[in-house]
N, C-alpha and C positions, 0 to 999 in steps of 0.2 A: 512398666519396665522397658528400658529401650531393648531394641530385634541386637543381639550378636553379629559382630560384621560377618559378611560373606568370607568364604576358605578363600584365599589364593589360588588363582588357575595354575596346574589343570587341577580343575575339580573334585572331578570324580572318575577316579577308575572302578571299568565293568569289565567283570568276565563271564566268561555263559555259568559258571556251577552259581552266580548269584541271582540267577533269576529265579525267584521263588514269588507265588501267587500269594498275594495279600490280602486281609479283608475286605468287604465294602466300606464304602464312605458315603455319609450322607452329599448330595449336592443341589444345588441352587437351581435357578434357572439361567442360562445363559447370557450376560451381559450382552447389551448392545452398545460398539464400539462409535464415533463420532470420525468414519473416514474420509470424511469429505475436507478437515483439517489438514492443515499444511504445516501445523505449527512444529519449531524442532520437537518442542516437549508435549507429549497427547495428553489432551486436557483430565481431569481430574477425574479418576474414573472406580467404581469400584467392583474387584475382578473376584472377592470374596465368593461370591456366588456365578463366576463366570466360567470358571474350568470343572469342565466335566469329564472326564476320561471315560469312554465309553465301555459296557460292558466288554467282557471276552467274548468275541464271536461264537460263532458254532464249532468255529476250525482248532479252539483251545479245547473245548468237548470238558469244558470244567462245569462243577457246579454252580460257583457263585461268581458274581462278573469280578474283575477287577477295575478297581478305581484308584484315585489317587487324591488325597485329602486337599482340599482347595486354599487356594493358597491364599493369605490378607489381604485387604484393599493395597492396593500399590501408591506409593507417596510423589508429588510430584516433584517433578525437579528440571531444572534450566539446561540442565549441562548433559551433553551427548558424547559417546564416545563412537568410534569406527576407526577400522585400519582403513581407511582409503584415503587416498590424499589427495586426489582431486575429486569432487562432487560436481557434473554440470547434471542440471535438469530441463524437461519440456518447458518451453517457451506458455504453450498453453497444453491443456491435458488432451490424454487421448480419449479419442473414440468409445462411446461408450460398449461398443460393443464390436468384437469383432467378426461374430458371423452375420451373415445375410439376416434383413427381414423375412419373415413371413407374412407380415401384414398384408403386402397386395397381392397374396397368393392366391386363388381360388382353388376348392377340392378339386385333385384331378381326376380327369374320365378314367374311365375302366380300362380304355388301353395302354395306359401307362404311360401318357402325355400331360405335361402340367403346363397351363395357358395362364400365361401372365399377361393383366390389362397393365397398358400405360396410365392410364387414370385411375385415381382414385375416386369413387364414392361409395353416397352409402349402402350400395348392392353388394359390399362385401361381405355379406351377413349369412351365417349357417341359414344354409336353404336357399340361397339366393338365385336369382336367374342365373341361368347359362347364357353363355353367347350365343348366338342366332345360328352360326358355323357351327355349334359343337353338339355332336348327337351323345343325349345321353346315353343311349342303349350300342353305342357303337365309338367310333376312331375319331380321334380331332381335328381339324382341317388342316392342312400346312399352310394355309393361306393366311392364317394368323400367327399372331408374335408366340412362340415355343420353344424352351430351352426343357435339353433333357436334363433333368437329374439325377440324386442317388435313389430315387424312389423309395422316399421318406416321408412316414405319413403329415403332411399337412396339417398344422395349426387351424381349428377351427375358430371364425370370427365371425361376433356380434356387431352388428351396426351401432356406430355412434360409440362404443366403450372399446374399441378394439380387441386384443385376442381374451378368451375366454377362461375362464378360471383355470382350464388346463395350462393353458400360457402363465396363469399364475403361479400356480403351483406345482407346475413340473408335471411327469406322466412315468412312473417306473415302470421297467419293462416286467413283464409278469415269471418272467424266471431268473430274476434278478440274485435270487439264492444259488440255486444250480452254478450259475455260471459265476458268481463269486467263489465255491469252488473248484471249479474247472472252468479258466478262461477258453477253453478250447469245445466247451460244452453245445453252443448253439450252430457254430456253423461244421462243425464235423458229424453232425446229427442230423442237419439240414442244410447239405452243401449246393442244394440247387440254385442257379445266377438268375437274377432277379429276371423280371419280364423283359422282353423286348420290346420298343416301342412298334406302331403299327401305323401305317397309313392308310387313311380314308378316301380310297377311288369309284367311290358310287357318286351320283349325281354331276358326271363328268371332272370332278374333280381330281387332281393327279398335283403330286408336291413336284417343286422345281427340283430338278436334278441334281443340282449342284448345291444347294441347302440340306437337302433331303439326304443325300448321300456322304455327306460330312455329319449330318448327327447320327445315322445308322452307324458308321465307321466310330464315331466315339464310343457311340453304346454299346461298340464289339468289343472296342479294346478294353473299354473299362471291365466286361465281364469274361472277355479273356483271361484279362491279369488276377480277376480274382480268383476264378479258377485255378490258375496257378502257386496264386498264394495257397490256398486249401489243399493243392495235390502236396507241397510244399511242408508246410505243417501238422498235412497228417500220417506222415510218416512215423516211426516208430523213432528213429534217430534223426533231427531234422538235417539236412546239410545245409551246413551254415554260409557257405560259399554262395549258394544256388538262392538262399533268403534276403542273402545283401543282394544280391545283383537286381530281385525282385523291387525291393524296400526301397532302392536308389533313386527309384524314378515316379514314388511313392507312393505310398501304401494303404488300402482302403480303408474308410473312417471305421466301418465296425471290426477290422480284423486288429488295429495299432495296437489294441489292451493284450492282446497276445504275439504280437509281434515284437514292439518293443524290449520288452523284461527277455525277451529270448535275444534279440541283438545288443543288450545290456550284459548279457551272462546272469541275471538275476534268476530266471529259471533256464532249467539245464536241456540240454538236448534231446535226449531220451527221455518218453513221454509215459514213460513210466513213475520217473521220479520225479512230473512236476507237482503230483499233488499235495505228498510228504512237505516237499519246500517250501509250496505255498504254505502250509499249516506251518512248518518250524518258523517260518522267517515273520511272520504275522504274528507268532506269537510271543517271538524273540523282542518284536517291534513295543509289542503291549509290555511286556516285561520292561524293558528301557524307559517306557514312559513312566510306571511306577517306581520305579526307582529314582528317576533323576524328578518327580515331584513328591517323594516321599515324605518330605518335610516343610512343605508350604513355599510359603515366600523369604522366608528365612535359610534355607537350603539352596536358594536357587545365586546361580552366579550372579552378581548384580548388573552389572558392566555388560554382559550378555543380554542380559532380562532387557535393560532398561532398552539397548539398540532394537533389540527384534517388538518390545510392544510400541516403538515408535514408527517402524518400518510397515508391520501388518496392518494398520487401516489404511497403510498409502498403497498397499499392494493394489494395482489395477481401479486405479479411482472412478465410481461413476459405474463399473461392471457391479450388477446385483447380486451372483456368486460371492464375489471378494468382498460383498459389506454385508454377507450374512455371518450374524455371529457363531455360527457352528461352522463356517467354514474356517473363519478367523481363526479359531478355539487350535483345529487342526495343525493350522500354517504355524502357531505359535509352536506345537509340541514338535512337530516336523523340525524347524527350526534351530529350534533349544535344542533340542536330541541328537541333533549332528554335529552343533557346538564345542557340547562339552565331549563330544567322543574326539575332536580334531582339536585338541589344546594349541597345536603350534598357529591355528589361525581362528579359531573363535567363531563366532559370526559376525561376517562382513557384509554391511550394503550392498544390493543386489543379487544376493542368493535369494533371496524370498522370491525376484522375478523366476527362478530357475525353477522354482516347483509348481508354477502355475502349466506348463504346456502339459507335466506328466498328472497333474489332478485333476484337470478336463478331459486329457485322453481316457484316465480310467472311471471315471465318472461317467463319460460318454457309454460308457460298454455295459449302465444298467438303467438308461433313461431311455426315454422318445422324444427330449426335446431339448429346446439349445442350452447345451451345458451352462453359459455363461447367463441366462435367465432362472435357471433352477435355485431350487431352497431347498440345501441339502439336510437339516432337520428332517426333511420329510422322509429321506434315507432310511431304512432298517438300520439300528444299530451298527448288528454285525456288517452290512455291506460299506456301510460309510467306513470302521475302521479297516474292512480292507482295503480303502481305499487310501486312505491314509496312512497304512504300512504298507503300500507297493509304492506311493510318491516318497516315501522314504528311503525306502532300499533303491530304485531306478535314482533318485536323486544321488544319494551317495556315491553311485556309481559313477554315475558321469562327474561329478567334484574328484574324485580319485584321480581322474586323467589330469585334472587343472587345476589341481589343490594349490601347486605354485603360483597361484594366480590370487591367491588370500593370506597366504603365509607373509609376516614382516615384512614390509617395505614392496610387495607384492610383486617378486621377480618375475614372474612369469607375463604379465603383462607390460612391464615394461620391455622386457626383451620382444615382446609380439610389436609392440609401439614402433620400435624402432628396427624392426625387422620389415615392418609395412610402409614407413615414411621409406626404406631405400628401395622397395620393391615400384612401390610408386614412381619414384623418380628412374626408372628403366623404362615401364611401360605407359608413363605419360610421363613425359620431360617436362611439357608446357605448364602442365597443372602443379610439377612440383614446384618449379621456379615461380611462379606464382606464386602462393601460398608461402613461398620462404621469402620474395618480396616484401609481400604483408603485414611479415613478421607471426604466420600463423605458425603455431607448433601443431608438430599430430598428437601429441600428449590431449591438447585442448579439447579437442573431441573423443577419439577415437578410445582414448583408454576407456570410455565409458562403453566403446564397442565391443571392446574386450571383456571389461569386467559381468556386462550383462549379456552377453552372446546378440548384441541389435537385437533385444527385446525391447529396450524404448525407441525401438527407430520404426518396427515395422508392428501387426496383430500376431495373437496370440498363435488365431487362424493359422497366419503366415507361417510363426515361428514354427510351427507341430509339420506342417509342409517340409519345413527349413530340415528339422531335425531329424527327421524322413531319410533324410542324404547323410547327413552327420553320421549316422548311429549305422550306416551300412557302409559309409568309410571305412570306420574301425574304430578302435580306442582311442588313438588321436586326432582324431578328426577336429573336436574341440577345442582344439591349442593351432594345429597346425594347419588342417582344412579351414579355419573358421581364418585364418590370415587369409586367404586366396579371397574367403568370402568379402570380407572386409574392403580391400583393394579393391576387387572390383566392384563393391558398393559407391567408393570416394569418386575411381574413374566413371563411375555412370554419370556423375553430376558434373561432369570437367567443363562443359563450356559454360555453365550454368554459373559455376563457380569462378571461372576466370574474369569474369565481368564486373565482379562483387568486390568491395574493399572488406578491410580486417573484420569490422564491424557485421556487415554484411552474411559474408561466408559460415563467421560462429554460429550466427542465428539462423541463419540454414539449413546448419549441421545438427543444429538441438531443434529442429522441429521441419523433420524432410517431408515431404513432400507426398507418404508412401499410404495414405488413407482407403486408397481405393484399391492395393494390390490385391491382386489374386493369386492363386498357384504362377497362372501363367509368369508374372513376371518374375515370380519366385524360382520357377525352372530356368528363366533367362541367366538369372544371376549364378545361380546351380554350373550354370553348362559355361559361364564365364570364368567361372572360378575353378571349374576343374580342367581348362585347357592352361590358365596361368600356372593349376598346380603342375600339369604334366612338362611343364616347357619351366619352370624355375627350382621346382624342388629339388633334386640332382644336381643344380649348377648353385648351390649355396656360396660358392667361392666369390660369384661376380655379384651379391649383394654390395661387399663394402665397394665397387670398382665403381666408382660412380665417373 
């Protein structure tokens, strides 16, 4: 008997007295999706046994988990829908990954020195020599190559196979419950700042002054500022004022999964009532998902369906994170969940980019190793869904300030579009008149700078840097900050670009040049972009005065 068409958007209206906990449901084992496809339509696939909704945490405090009944194999089909109306993509894909190896890393000494060789071989092997300079029982020479880091435990490596099962499969941190419900759990308990490093002046050796005293000065400030973050946070009422100013110049990798949701407004400032929130809002999140898959694939908006299961194997191609099927499983319910609650804009291409920075930050806050290698199956139930109800609520959050930006005809980015080509042409003349020579529109690129916040232009890495500053701007930082950002992305490439025909410059702009950025140039742009804001935002009049 043929499936009943899909209702007409909107949907489905939710209110809180509907959320009511459901039965179990039996379920499958999770599909594995083919992301490595490009094709409009994702190949033939069957999801009957793909969706699992994970039990209710510990923070629902129910008896029986809830799930939601799996929905039929899904049917193929040619034809794509999206509100976006222009599409450009990478030239070629990105980077499979965007944090650093660890492969040529050696265990570091006890002083809290980690010695990177320029070479590789096969002495990188758990047990391997040390270098001839480095005392085991004591400090690392400065007279070899050392960079300080976060003093994070090191990936152990086997000769010839590379990193070790733990690189394979992840490493969850041992109080990965605890601090799922209280993100504020490990470092308000143990707020002491990591080691200092130490130098090695026995055997007349002594580090150059000027090397030596630029990494000591790093390794201050870095555990200055954290310090500050934690006197910051653990307050009883945080001041929010004094955590943006922090966050601005951005904020350390273990503190983001408690930092964030607080300059989101997701959890509240009195840290009395973050634990209640977490538990309501997680399980508000689990409630939405039963419902809106209450009724299989038959219940589900199609039109929506069909864009987000085309969208989710392209999410971050080539990263091991995004092509595991339980991550997939998540990005889908995330997705569809926020859809059907914003009828006036649906799901639009390139929101699925938007929820990768906040599922690695909070992902990050229950591993020991690089988020974007991890196999989140291996998650505790209950931690992976709360991982997946705080990228939900932090996501909606931030789409609230830019929702313009997906609604019909997508005013909000066209007004950025063209708010940026005349900003442009004040603070570089040359490169505008150019580019309007050419016959280039700023539409051609840059709407997609807009629509994806330059998540296909720069790493993930980057972007979580990027949004660091964003999210201690304020609420608009994302609409309005993220113009300044923009512009001074275009002018970094001005003379690069003035030499390029029509032809040229496009394919420049769909696969720049930014593989190798780090923080550093990510603060350059930061501190470029907030003196365009200070010196143009106020003078809105002499935009049109060209």
């Amino acid at each position: 008997m043929a499936a009943k068409p899909p209702p007409a958007r909107p949907h489905i209206g939710l209110h809180s007295s509907s959320f009511n906990a459901r039965s179990n449901a039996d379920w499958g084992e999770d599909d594995v999706w083919d992301s490595g496809s490009d094709s409009e339509s994702p190949r033939q696939s069957t999801i009957s046994n793909s969706w699992r909704l994970p039990p209710s945490p510990s923070y629902r405090r129910q008896s029986s988990p809830i799930t939601a009944p799996k929905p039929v194999p899904r049917a193929s089909s040619n034809s794509s829908s999206s509100n976006v109306s222009f599409s450009y993509t990478h030239l070629s894909a990105p980077s499979p990954g965007s944090y650093p190896s660890n492969t040529d890393t050696a265990q570091p000494p006890r002083g809290g020195w980690t010695m990177v060789r320029k070479s590789s071989t096969s002495q990188d092997a758990l047990g391997a020599k040390l270098p001839k300079d480095i005392d085991p029982n004591g400090d690392a020479d400065v007279d070899s190559d050392m960079v300080v880091g976060d003093f994070e435990p090191e990936v152990e490596q086997t000769a010839g196979t590379g990193a070790k099962a733990k690189l394979d499969q992840g490493s969850i941190k041992s109080d990965a419950i605890e601090l799922m419900n209280d993100p504020f759990y490990r470092f308000l308990r143990s707020p002491q700042p990591p080691p200092q490093p130490r130098f090695n002046h026995r055997m007349g050796h002594s580090p150059r002054s000027s090397d030596a005293e630029k990494l000591l000065r790093e390794s201050s400030i870095r555990t200055n500022r954290r310090i500050k973050f934690i006197d910051c946070l653990s307050k009883d009422d945080v001041n929010i004022s004094e955590l943006r100013k922090l966050a601005w110049a951005g904020t350390p990798n273990d503190l983001r999964a408690a930092v964030w949701p607080i300059l989101l407004g997701y959890l509240p400032l009195p840290s009395n009532l973050r634990a209640s929130t977490l538990a309501r809002k997680r399980g508000e999140y689990s409630s939405l998902v039963e419902l809106a898959f209450a009724r299989d694939r038959q219940g589900l908006d199609q039109q929506i369906w069909h864009q987000i299961e085309i969208d989710v194997p392209r999410t971050r191609p080539g990263v091991r994170l995004w092509m595991q099927a339980s991550t997939q499983r998540s990005l889908e319910r995330i997705l569809y969940v926020w859809a059907i609650r914003h009828p006036a804009s649906g799901y639009v291409q390139g929101i699925n980019d938007l929820v990768t920075p906040f599922f690695q930050v909070f992902l990050s806050a229950y591993i020991d190793s690089d988020p974007e290698e991890f196999d989140t199956s291996l998650l505790p139930t209950a931690v992976l869904s709360a991982v997946e109800a705080d990228s939900f609520w932090c996501l909606s959050r931030l789409l609230d300030g830019i929702q313009d930006n997906y609604i019909s005809a997508q005013p909000g980015i066209q007004r950025s579009v063209k708010r940026m080509a005349e900003l442009v042409a004040r603070i570089d003349a040359p490169l505008y008149a150019h580019l309007e020579s050419q016959n280039v529109e700023f539409m051609q690129f840059a709407f997609r700078w807009m629509n994806c916040l330059l998540m296909r232009e720069i790493s993930v890495k980057n972007t979580i840097r990027m949004w660091d500053t964003y999210l201690a701007e304020g609420a608009d930082a994302f609409s309005q900050f993220h113009l300044y950002v923009c512009s001074a992305f275009l002018v970094k490439w001005s003379e690069k670009l003035r030499q390029m025909d029509f032809q040229g410059i496009i394919m420049f702009l769909q696969s720049l040049p930014t593989q190798d950025w780090g923080d550093h140039e990510i603060e350059m742009l930061l501190s470029e972009a907030f003196v365009l804001n200070s010196i143009w935002h106020n003078a809105q009049s002499h935009f049109n005065a060209k």
